[in-house]
Structure formats: C-alpha cells, structure tokens
PDB file of N, CA, C and O in Angstrom:
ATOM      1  N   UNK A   1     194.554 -91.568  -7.608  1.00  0.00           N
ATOM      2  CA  UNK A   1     193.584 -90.901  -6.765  1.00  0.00           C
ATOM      3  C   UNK A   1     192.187 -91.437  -7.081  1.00  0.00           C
ATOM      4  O   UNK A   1     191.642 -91.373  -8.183  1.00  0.00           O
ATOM      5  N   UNK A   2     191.559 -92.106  -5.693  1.00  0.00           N
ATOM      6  CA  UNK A   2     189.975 -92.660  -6.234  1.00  0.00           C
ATOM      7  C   UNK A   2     189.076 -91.654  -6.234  1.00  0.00           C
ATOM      8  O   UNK A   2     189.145 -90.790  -5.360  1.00  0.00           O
ATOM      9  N   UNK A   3     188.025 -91.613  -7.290  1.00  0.00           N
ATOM     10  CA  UNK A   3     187.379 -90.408  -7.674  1.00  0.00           C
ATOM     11  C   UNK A   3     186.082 -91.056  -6.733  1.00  0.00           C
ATOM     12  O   UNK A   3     185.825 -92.260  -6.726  1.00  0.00           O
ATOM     13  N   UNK A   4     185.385 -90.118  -6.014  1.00  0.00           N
ATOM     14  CA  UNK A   4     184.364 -90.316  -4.911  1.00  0.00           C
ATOM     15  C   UNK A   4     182.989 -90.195  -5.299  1.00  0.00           C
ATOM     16  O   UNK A   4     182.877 -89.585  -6.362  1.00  0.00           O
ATOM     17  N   UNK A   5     182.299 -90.435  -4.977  1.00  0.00           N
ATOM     18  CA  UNK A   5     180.636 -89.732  -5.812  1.00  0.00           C
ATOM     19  C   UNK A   5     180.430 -89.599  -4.338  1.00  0.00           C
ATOM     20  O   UNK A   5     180.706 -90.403  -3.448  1.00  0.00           O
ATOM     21  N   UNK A   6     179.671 -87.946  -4.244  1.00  0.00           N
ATOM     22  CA  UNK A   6     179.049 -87.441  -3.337  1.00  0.00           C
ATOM     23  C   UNK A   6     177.396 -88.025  -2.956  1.00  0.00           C
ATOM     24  O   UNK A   6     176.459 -88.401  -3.660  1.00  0.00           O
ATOM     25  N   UNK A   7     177.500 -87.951  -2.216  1.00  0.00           N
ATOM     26  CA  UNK A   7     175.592 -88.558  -1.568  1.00  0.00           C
ATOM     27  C   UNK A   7     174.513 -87.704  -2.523  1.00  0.00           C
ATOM     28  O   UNK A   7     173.610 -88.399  -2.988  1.00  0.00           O
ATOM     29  N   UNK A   8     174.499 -86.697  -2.770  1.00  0.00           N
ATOM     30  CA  UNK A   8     173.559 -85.807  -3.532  1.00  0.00           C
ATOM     31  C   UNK A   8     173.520 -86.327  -4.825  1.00  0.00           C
ATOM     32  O   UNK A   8     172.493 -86.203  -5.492  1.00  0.00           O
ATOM     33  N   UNK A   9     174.596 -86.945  -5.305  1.00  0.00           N
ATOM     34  CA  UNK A   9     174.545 -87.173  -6.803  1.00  0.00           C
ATOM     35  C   UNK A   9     173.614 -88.588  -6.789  1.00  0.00           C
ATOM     36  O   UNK A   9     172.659 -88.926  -7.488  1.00  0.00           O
ATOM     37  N   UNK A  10     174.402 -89.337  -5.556  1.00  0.00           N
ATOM     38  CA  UNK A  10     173.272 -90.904  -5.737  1.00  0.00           C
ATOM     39  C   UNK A  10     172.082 -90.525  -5.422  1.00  0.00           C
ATOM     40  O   UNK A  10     171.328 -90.937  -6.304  1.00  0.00           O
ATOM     41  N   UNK A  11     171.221 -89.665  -4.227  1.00  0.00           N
ATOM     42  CA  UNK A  11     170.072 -89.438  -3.985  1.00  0.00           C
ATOM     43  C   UNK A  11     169.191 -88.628  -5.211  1.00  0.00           C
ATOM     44  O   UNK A  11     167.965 -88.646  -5.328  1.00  0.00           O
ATOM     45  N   UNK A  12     169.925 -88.089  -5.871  1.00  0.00           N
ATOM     46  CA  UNK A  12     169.229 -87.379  -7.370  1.00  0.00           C
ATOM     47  C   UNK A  12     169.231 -87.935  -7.914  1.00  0.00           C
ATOM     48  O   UNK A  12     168.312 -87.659  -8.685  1.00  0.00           O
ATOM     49  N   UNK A  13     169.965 -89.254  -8.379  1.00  0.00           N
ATOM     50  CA  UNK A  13     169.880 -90.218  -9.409  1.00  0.00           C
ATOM     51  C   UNK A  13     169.135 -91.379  -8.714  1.00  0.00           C
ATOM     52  O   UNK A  13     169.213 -92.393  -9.406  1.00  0.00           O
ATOM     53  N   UNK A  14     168.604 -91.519  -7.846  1.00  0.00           N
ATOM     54  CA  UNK A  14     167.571 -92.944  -7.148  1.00  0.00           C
ATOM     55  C   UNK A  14     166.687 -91.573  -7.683  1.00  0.00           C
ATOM     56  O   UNK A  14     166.758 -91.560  -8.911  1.00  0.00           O
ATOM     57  N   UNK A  15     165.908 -90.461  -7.196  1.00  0.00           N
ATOM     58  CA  UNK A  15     165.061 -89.675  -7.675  1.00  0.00           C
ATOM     59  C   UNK A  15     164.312 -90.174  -8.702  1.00  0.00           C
ATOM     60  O   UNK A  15     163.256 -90.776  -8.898  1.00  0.00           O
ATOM     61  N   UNK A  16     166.020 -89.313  -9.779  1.00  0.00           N
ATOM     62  CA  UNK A  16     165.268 -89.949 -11.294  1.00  0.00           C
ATOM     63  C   UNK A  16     164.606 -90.627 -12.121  1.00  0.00           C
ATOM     64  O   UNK A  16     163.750 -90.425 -12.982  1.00  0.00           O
ATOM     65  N   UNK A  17     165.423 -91.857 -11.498  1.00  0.00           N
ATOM     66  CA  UNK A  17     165.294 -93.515 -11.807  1.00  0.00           C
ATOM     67  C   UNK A  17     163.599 -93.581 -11.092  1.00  0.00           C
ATOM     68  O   UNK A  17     162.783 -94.233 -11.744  1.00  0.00           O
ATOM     69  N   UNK A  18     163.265 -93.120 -10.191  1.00  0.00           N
ATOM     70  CA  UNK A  18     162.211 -93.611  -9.614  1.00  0.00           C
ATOM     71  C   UNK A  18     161.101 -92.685 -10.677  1.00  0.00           C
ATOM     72  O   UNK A  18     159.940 -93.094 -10.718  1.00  0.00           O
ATOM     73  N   UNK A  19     161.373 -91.782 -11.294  1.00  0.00           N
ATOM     74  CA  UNK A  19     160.273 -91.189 -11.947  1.00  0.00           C
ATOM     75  C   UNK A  19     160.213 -91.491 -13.414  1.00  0.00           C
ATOM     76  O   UNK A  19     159.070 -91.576 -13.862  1.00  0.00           O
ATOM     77  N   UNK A  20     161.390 -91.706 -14.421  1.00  0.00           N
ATOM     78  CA  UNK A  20     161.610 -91.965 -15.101  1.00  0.00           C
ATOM     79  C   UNK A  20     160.036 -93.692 -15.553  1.00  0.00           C
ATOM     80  O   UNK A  20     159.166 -93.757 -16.422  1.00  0.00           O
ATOM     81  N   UNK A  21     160.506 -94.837 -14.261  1.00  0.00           N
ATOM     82  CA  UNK A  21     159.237 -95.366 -14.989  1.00  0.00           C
ATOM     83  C   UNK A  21     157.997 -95.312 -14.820  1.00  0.00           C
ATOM     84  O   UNK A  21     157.177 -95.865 -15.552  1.00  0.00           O
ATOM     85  N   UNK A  22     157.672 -94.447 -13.557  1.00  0.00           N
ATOM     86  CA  UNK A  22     156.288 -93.875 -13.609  1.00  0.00           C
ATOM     87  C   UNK A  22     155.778 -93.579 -14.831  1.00  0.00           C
ATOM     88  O   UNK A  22     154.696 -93.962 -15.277  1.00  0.00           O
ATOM     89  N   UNK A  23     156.797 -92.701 -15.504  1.00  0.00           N
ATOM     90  CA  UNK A  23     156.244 -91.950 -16.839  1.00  0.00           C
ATOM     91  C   UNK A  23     156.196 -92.875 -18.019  1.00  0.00           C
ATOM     92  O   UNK A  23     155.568 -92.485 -19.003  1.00  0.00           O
ATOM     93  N   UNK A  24     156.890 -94.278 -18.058  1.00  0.00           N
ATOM     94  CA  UNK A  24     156.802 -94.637 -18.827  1.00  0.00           C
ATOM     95  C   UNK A  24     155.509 -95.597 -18.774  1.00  0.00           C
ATOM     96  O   UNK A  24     155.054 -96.062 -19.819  1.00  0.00           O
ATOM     97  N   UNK A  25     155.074 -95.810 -17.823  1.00  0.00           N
ATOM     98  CA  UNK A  25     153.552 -96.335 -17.684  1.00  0.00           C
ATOM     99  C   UNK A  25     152.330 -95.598 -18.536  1.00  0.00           C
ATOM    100  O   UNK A  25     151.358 -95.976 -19.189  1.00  0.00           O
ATOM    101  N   UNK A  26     152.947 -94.301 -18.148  1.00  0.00           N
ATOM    102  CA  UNK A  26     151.835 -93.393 -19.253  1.00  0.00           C
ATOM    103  C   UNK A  26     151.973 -93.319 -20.349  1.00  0.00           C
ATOM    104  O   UNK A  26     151.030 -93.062 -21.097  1.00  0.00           O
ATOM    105  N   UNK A  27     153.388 -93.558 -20.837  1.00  0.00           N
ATOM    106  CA  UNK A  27     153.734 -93.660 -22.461  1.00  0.00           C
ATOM    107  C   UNK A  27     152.991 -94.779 -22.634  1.00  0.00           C
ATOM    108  O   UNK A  27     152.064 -94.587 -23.421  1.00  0.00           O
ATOM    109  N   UNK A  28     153.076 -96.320 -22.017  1.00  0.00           N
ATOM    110  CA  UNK A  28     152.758 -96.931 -22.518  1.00  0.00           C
ATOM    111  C   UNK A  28     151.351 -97.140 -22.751  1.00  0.00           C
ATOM    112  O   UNK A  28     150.891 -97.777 -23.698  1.00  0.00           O
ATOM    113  N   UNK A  29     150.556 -96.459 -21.655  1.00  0.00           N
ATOM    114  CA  UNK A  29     148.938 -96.585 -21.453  1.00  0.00           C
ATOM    115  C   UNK A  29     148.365 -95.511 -22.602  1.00  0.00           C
ATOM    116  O   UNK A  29     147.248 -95.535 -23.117  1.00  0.00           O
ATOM    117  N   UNK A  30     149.252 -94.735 -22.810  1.00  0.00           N
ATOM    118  CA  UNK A  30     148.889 -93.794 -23.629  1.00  0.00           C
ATOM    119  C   UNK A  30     147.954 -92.545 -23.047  1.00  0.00           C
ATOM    120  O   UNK A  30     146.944 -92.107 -23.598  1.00  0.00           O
ATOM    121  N   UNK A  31     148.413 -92.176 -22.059  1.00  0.00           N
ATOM    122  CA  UNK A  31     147.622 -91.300 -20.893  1.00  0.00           C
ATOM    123  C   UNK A  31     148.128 -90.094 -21.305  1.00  0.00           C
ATOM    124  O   UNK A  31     149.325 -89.884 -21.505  1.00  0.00           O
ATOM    125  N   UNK A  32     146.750 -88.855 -21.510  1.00  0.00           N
ATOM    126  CA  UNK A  32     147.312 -88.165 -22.276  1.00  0.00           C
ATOM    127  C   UNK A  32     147.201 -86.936 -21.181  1.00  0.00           C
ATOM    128  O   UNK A  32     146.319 -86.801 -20.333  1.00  0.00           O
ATOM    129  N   UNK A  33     148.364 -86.052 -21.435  1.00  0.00           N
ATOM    130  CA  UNK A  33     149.012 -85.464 -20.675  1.00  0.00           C
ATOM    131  C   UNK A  33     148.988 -84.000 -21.503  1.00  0.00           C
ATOM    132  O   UNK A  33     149.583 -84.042 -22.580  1.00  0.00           O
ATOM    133  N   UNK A  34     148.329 -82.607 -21.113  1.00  0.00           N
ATOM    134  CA  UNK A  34     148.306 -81.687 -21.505  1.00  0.00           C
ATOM    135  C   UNK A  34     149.480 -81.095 -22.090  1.00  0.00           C
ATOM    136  O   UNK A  34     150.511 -81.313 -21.453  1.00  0.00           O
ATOM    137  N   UNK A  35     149.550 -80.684 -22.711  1.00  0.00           N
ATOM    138  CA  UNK A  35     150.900 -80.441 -23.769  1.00  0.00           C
ATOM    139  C   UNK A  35     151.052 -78.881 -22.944  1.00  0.00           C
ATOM    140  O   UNK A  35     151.953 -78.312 -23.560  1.00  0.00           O
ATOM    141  N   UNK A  36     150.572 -77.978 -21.851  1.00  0.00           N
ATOM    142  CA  UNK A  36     151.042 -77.055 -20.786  1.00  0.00           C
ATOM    143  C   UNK A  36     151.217 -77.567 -19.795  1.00  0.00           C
ATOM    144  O   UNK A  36     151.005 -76.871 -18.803  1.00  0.00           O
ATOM    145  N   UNK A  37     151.644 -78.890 -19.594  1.00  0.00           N
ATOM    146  CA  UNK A  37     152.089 -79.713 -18.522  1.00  0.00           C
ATOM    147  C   UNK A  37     153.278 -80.243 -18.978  1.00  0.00           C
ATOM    148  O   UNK A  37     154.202 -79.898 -18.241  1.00  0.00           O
ATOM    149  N   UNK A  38     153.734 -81.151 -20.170  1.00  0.00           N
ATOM    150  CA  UNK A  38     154.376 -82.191 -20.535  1.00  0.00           C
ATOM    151  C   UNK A  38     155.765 -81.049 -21.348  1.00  0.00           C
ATOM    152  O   UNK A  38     156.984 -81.132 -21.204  1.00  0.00           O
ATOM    153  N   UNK A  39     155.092 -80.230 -22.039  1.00  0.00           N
ATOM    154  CA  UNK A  39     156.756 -79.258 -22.565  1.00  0.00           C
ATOM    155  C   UNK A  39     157.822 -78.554 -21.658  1.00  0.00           C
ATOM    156  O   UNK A  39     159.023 -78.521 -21.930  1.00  0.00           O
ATOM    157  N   UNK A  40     157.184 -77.934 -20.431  1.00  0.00           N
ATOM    158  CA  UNK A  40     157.739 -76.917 -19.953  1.00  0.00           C
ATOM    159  C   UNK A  40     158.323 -77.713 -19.073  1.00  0.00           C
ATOM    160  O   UNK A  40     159.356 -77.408 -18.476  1.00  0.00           O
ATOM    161  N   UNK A  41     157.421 -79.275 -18.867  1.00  0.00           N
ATOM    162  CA  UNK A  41     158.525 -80.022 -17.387  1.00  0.00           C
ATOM    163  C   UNK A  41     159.559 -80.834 -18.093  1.00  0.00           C
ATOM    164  O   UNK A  41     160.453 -81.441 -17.503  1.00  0.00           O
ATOM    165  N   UNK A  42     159.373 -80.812 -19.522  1.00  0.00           N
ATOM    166  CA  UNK A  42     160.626 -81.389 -20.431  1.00  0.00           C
ATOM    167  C   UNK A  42     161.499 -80.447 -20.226  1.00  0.00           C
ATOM    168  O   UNK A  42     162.538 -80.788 -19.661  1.00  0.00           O
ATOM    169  N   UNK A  43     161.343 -79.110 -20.594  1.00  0.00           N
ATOM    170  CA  UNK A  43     162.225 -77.941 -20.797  1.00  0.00           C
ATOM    171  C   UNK A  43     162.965 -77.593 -19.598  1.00  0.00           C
ATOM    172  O   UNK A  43     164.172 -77.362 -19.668  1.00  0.00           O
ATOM    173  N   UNK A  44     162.131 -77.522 -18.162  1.00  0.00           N
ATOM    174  CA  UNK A  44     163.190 -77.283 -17.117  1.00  0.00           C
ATOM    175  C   UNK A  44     163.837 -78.553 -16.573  1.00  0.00           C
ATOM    176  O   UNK A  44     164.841 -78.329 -15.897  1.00  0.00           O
ATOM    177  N   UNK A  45     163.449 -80.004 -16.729  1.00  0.00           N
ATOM    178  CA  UNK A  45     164.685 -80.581 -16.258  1.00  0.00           C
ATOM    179  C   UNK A  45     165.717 -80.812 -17.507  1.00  0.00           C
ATOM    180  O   UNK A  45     166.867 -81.096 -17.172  1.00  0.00           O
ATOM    181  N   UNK A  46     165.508 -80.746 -18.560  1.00  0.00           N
ATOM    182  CA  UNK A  46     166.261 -80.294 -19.581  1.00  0.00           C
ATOM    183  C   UNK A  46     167.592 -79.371 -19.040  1.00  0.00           C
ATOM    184  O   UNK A  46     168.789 -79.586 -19.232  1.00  0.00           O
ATOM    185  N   UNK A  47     167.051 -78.464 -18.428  1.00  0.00           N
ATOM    186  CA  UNK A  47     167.596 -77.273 -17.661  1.00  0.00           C
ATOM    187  C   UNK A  47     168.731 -77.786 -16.735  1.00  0.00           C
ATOM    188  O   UNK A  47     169.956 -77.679 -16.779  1.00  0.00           O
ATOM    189  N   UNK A  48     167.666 -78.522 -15.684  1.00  0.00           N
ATOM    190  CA  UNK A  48     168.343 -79.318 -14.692  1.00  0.00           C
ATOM    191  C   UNK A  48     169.389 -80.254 -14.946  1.00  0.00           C
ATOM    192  O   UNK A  48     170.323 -80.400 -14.158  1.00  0.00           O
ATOM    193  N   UNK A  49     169.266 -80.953 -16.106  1.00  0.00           N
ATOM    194  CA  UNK A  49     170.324 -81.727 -16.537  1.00  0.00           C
ATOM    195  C   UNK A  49     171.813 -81.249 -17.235  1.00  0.00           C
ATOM    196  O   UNK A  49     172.779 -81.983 -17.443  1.00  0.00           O
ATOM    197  N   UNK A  50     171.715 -80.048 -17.478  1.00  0.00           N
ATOM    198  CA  UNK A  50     173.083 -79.207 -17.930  1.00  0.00           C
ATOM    199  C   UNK A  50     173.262 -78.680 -16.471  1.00  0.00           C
ATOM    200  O   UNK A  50     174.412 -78.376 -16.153  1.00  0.00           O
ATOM    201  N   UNK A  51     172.316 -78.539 -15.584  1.00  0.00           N
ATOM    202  CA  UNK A  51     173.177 -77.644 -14.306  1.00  0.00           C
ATOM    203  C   UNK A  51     173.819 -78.760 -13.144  1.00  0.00           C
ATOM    204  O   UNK A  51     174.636 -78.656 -12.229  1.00  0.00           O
ATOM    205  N   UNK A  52     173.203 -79.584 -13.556  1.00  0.00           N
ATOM    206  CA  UNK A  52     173.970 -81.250 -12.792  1.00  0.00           C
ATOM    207  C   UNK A  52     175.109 -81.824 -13.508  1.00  0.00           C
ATOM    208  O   UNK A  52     176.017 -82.423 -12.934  1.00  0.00           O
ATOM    209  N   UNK A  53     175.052 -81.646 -14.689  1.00  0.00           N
ATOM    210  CA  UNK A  53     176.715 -82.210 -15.544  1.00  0.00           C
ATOM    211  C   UNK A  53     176.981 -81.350 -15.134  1.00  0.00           C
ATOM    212  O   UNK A  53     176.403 -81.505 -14.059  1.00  0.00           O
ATOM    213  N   UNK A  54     177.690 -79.904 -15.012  1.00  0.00           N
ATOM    214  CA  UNK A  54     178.434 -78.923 -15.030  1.00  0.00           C
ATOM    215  C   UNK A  54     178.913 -78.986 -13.539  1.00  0.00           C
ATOM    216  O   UNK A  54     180.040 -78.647 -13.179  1.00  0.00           O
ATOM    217  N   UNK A  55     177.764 -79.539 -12.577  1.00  0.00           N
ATOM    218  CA  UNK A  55     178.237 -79.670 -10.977  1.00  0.00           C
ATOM    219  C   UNK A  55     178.799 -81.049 -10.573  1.00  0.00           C
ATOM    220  O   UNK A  55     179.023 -81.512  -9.455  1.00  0.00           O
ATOM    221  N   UNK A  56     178.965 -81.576 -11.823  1.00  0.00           N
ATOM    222  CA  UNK A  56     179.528 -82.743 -11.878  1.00  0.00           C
ATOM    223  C   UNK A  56     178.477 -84.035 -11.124  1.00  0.00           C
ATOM    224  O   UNK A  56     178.985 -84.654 -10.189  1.00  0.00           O
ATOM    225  N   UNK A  57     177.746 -84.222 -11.342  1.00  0.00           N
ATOM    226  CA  UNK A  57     176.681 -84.550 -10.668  1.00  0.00           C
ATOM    227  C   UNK A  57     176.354 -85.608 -12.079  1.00  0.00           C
ATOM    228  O   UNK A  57     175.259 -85.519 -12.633  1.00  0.00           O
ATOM    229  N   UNK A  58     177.102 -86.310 -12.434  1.00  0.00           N
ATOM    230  CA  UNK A  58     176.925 -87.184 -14.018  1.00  0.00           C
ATOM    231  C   UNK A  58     175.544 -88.205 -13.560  1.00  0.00           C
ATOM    232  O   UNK A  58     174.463 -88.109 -14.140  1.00  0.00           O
ATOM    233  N   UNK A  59     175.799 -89.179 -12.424  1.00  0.00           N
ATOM    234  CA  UNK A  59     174.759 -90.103 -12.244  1.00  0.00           C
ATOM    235  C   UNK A  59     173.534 -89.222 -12.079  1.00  0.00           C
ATOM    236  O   UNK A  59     172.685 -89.853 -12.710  1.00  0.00           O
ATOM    237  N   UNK A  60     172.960 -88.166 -11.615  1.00  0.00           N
ATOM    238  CA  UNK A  60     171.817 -87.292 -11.407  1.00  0.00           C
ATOM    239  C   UNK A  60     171.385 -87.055 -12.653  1.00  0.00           C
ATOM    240  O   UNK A  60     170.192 -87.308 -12.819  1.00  0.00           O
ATOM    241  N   UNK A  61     172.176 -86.509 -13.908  1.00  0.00           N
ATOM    242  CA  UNK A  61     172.185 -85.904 -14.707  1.00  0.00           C
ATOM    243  C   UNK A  61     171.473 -87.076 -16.015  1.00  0.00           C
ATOM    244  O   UNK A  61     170.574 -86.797 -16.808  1.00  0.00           O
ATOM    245  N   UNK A  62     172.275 -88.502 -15.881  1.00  0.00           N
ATOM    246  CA  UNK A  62     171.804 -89.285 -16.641  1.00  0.00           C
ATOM    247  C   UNK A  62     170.320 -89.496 -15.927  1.00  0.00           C
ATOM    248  O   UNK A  62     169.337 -89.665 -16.648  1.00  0.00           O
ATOM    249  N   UNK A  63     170.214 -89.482 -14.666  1.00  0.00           N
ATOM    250  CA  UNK A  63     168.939 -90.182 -14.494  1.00  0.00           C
ATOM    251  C   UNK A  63     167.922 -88.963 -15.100  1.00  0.00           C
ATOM    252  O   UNK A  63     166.949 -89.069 -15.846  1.00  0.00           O
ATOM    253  N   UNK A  64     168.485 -87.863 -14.532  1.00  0.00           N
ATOM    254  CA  UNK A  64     167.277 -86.905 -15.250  1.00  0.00           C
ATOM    255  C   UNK A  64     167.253 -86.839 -17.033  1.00  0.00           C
ATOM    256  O   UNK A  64     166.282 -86.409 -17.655  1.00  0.00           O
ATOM    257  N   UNK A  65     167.864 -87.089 -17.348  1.00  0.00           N
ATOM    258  CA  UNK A  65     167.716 -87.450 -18.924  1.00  0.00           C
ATOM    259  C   UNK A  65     166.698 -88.124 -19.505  1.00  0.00           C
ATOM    260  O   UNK A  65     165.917 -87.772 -20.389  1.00  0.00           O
ATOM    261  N   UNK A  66     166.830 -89.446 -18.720  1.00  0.00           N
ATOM    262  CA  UNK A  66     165.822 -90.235 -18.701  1.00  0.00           C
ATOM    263  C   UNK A  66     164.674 -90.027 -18.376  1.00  0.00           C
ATOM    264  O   UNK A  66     163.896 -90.891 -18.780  1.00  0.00           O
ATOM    265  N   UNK A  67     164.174 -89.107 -17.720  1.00  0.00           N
ATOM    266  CA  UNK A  67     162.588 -88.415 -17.278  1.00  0.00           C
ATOM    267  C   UNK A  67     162.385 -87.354 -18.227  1.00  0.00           C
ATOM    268  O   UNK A  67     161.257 -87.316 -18.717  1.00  0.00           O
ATOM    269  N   UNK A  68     163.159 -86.539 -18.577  1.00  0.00           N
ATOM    270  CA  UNK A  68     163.431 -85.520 -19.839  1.00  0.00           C
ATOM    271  C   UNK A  68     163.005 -86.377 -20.660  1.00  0.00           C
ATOM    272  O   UNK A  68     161.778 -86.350 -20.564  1.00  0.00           O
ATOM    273  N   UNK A  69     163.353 -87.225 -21.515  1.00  0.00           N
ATOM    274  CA  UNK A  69     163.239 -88.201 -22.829  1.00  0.00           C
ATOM    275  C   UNK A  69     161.445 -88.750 -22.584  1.00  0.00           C
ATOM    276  O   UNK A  69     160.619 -88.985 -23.466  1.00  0.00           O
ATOM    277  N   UNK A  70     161.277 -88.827 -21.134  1.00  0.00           N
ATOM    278  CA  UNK A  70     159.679 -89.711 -20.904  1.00  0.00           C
ATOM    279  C   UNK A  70     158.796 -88.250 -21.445  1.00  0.00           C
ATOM    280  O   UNK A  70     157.966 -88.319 -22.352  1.00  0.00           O
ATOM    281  N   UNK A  71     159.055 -87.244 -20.889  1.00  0.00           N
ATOM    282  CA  UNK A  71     158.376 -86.267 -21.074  1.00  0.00           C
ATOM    283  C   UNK A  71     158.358 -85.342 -22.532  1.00  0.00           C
ATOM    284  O   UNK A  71     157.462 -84.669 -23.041  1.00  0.00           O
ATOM    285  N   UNK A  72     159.811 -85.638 -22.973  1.00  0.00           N
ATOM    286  CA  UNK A  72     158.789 -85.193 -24.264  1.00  0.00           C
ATOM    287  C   UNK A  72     158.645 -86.181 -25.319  1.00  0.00           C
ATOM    288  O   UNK A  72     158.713 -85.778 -26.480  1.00  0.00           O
ATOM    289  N   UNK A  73     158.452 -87.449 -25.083  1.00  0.00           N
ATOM    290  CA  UNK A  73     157.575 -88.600 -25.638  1.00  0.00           C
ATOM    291  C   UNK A  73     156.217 -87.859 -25.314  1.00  0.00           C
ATOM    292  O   UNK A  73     155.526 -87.461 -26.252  1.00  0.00           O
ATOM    293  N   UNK A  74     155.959 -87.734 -24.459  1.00  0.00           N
ATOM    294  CA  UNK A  74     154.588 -87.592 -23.388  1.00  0.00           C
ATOM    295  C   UNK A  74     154.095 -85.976 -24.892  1.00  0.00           C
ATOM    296  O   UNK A  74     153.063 -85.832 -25.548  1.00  0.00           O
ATOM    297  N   UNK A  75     155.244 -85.217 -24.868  1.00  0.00           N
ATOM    298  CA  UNK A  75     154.671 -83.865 -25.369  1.00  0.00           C
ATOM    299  C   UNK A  75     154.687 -84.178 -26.632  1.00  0.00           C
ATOM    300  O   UNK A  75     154.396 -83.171 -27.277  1.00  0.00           O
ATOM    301  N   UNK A  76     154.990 -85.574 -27.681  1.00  0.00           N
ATOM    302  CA  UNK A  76     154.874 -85.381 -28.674  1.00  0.00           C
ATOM    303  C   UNK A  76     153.271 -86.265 -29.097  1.00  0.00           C
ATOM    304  O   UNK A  76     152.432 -86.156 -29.991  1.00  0.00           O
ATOM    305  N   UNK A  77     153.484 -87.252 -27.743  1.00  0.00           N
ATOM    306  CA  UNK A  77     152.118 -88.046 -28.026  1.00  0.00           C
ATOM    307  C   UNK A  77     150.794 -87.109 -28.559  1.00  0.00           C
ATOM    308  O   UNK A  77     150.142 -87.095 -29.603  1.00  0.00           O
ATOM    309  N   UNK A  78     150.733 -86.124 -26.946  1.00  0.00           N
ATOM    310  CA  UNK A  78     150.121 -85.116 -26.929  1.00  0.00           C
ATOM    311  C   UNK A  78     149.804 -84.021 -28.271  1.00  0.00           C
ATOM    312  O   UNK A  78     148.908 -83.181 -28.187  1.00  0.00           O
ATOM    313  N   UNK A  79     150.545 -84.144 -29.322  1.00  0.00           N
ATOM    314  CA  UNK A  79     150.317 -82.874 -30.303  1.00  0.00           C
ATOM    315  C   UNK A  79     148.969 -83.809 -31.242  1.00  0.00           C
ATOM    316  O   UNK A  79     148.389 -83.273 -32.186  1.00  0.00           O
TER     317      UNK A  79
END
C-alpha cells in the first residue's frame, strides 16, 4: 500500500522552509530580537510541531522545527 502525503502537509512544510531562513539571516546579522517576541514564538510553534506529528503531518512538523530551533537561537542571543 503507497503511503500518500496530503497537500496541507507539503504547503506547511514550503511555509516553514520559507521562514526558517529568513530567521537565519538574523542569527547571522545578529539582529536583536526582544526576548517578548523570540520565546513565546519558540514556545507556540514548539506547540505546533507536536500537534502536526500527531496529525501526521511529519514534513510540516520537521519544517517547523527548523523555525522553532531559529527562534530560540534568536531567544538565547537575546539574554
């Protein structure tokens, strides 16, 4: 049986991917990013990324990982 990937999972994971290196422009510029901006948007796609594995939504889930990981780079730069 071929296992299918639904359209929502690729359109959440092009999403990701597309924000993921925005943010890493700022890691690298060192653009500093209010630490009541940079934790809480770590923390809810954090969120988002257990409610996308569980909906089986794996490609979404890795891409949001990857924006999760930019952001709390971003919140540790910030301390």
């Amino acid at each position: 049986m071929k296992k299918r990937v639904i359209w929502q999972d690729v359109v959440l994971m092009i999403g990701g991917f597309i924000f993921a290196p925005s943010l890493i422009v700022s890691i690298v510029n060192h653009t500093e990013i209010p630490i009541a901006t940079s934790l809480p948007t770590a923390l809810v796609l954090t969120a988002f990324v257990v409610c996308m594995f569980t909906l089986k939504l794996k490609l979404a889930a890795l891409a949001n990982v990857l924006t999760a990981v930019c952001w709390y780079v971003l919140f540790i730069m910030a301390l």
